[in-house]
TIMARLO-452199 format. One record per residue: residue in one letter; x, y, z of N, C-alpha, C in turn. Coordinates in steps of 0.02 Angstrom, whole numbers, plus 50000, padded with zeros to 5 digits. Example, Ala and Ser with C-alpha at 12.3 -4.5 7.8 and 13.67 -1.06 7.14 Angstrom:
# residues 2
REC rest   npx   npy   npz  capx  capy  capz   cpx   cpy   cpz
REC    a 50660 49716 50390 50615 49775 50390 50660 49835 50390
REC    s 50642 49888 50354 50684 49947 50357 50645 50002 50394
//
This chain:
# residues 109
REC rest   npx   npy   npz  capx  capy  capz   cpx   cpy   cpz
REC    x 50040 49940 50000 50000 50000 50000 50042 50063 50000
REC    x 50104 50046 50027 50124 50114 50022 50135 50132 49941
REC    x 50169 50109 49895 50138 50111 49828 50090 50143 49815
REC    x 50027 50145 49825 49945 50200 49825 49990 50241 49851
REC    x 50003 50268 49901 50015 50333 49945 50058 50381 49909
REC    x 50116 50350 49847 50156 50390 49830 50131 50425 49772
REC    x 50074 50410 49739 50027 50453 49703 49974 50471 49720
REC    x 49944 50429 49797 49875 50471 49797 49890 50495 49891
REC    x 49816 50513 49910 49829 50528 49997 49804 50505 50019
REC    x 49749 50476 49982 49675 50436 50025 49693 50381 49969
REC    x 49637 50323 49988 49625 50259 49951 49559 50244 49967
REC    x 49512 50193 49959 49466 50177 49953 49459 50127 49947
REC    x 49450 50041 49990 49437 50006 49964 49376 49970 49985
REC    x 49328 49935 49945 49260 49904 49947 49279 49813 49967
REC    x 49237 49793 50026 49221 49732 50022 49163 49711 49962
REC    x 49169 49636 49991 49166 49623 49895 49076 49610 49925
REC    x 49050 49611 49971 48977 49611 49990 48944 49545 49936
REC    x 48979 49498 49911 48957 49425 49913 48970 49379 49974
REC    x 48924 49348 49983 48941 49320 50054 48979 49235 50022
REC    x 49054 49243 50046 49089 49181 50017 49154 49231 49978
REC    x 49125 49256 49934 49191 49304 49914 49206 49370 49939
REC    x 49271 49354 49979 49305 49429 49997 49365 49458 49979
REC    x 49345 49517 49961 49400 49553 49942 49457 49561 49982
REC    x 49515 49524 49942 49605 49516 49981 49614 49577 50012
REC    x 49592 49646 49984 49635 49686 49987 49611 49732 50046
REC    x 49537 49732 50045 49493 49736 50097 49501 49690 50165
REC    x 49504 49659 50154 49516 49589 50212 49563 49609 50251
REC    x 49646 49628 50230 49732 49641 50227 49698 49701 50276
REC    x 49675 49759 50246 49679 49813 50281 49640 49833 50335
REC    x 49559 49801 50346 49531 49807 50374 49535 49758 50453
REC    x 49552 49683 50422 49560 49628 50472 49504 49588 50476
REC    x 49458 49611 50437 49375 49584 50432 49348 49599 50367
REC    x 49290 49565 50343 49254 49574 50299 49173 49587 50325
REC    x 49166 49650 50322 49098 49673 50334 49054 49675 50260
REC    x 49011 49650 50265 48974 49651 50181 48945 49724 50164
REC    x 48942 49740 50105 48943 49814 50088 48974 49879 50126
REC    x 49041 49857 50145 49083 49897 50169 49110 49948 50140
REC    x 49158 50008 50137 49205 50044 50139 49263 50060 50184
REC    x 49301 50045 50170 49363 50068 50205 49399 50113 50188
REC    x 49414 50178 50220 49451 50245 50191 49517 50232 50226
REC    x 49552 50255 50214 49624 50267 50227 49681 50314 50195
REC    x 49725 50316 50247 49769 50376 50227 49839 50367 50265
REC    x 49896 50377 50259 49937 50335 50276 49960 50326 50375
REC    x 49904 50380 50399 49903 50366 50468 49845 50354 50505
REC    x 49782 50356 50469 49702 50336 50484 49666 50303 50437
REC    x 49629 50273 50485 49580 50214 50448 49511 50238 50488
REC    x 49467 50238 50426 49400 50223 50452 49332 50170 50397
REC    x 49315 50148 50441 49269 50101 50409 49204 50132 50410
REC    x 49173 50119 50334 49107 50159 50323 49066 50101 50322
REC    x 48997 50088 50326 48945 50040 50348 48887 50067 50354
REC    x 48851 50010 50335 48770 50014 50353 48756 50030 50433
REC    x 48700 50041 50463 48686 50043 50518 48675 49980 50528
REC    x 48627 49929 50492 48624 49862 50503 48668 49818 50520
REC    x 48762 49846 50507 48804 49803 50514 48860 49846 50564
REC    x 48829 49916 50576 48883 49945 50626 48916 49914 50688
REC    x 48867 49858 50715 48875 49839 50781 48941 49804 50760
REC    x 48928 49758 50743 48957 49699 50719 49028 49728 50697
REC    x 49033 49784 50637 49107 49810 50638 49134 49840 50693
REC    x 49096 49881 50757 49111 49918 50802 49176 49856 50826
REC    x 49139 49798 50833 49165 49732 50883 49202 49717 50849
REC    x 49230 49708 50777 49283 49672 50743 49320 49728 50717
REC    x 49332 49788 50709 49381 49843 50688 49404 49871 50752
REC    x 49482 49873 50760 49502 49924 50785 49519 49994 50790
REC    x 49498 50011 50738 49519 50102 50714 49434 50118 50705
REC    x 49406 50197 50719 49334 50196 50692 49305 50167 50634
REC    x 49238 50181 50672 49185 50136 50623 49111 50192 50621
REC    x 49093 50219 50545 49077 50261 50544 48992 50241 50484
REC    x 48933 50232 50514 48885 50208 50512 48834 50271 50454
REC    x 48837 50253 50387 48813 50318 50338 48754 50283 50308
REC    x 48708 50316 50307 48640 50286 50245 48665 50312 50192
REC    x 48654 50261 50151 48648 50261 50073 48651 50340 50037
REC    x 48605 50343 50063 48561 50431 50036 48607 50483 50073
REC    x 48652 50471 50104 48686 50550 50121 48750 50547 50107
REC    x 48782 50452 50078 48854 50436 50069 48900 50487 50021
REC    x 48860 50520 49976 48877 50562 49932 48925 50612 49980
REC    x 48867 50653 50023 48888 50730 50048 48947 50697 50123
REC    x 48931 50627 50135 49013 50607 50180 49047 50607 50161
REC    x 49051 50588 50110 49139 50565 50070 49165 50621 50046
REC    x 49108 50670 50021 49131 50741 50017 49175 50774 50044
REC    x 49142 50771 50131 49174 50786 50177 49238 50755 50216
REC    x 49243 50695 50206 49290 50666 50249 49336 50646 50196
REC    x 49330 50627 50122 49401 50614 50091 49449 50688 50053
REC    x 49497 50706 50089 49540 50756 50071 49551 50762 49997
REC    x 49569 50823 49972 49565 50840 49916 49617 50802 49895
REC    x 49637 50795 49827 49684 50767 49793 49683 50684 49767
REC    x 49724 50645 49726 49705 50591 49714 49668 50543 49767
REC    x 49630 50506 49718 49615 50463 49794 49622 50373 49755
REC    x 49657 50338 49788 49674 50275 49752 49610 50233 49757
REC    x 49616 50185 49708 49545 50140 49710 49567 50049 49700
REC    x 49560 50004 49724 49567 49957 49717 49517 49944 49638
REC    x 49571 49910 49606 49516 49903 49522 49497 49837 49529
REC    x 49523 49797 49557 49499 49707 49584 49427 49710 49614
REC    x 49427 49757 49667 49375 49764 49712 49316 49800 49704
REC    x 49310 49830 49627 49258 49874 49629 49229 49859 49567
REC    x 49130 49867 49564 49115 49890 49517 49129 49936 49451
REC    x 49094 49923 49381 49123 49995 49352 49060 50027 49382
REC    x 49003 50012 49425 48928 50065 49410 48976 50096 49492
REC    x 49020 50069 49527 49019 50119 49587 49070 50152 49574
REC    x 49115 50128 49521 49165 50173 49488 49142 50251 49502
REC    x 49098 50244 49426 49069 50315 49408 49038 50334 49446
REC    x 48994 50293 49503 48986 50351 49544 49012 50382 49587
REC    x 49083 50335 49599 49144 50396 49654 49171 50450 49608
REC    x 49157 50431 49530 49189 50480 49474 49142 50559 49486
REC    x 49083 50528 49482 49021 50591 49493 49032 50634 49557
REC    x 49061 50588 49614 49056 50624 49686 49146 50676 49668
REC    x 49183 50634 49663 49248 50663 49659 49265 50689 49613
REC    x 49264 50685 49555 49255 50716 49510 49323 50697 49460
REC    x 49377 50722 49428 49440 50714 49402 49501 50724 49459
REC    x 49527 50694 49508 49568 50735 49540 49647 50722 49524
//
């Protein structure tokens, strides 16, 4: 990972939210696989993004915060909490439909 860091500041990576397949890279950084997860990071904080339905459950298996967003406002969080400038993306781990829509939220950075 440090590799991501020397071009971007943040990263982003998605559990793979099939139950049976989890994402390596998600797994490595987080220590768990929460289904329809996010994990933000930056090369001295971690926080895990989640349903409310599954907050408990990450509260108990993550050690760094765990930060509980509905669907409908994930837009104006990530806004807020991922720092300007590149932000790395695992390409193993992600949709292209959630691609474009971190493309729509973030825009070209």
């Amino acid at each position: 990972m440090d590799k991501i860091f020397s071009k971007c500041k943040s990263a982003i990576l998605f559990s793979g939210g099939i139950p049976g397949l989890s994402n390596a890279n998600f797994l490595k950084h987080a220590g768990t696989d929460i289904d329809g997860s996010a994990l933000f990071f930056a090369p001295k904080n971690k926080l895990l993004i989640t349903s409310k339905m599954n907050e408990r459950k990450a509260r108990e298996l993550c050690e760094f915060p765990v930060k509980a967003v509905p669907s409908k406002d994930m837009r104006e969080f990530l806004k807020k909490t991922v720092p300007m400038g590149k932000v790395g993306l695992d390409f193993e781990g992600i949709s292209a439909a959630r691609y474009f829509k971190l493309r729509k939220i973030f825009g070209k950075r």
